[in-house]
N, C-alpha and C positions, 0 to 999 in steps of 0.2 A: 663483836664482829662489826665490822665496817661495812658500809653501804653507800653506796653513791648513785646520783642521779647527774650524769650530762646532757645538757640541752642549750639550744642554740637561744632561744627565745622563750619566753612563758606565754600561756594560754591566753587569747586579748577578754579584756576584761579583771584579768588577776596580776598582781604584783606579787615580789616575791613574800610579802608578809602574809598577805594569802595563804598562802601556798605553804609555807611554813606551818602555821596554825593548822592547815588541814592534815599538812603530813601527821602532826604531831595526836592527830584527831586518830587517824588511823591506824597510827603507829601503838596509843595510848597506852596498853603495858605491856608490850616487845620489845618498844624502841623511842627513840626523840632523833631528833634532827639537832646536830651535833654543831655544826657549823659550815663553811664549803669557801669557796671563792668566785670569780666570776664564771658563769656557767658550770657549778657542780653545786647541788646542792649533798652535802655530807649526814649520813643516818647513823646512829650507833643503835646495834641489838644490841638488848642487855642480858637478855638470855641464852646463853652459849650455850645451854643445853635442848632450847628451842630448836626444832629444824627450820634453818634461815630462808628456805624453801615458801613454806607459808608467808612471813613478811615479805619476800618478793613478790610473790603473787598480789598480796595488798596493795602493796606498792603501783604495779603495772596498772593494777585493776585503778586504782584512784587516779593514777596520770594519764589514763586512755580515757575516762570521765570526765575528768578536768577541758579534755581536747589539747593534752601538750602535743607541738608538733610530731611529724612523725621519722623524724630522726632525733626523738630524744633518747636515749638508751636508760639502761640501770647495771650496776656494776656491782658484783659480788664475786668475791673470792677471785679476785683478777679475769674474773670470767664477764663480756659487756654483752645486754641484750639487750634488742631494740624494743622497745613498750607495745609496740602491733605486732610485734612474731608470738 
């Protein structure tokens, strides 16, 4: 299952290699950070029997730490939610 992060800007002080190695910290056996483009970073769950619920919540949880701005969203199942909702 796919996962997305859109964001306008990243945290100051982090780049996106950063940010990559931490997803992938967090992610560690749910998921990795698959690839993306400018402004998306792209997640792959690997466990589709996983509720995708939990790796979202890690997810928010780690980009509301980090201080990504506060119109970055996260995107699952065609469904976008903002990281402070």
């Amino acid at each position: 299952m796919e996962m997305y992060i859109h964001y306008k800007s990243l945290p100051e002080g982090k780049d996106l290699h950063d940010v990559i190695g931490e997803l992938n910290e967090v992610l560690e056996d749910v998921g990795s950070v698959c690839g993306g483009e400018a402004g998306r970073i792209d997640l792959d769950l690997e466990d589709e029997r996983a509720n995708p619920k939990h790796a979202q919540v890690a997810v928010k949880a780690y980009l509301q730490r980090a201080q990504f701005p506060r119109d970055t969203t996260v995107e699952i199942g065609c469904m976008e939610i903002g990281v402070y909702e």
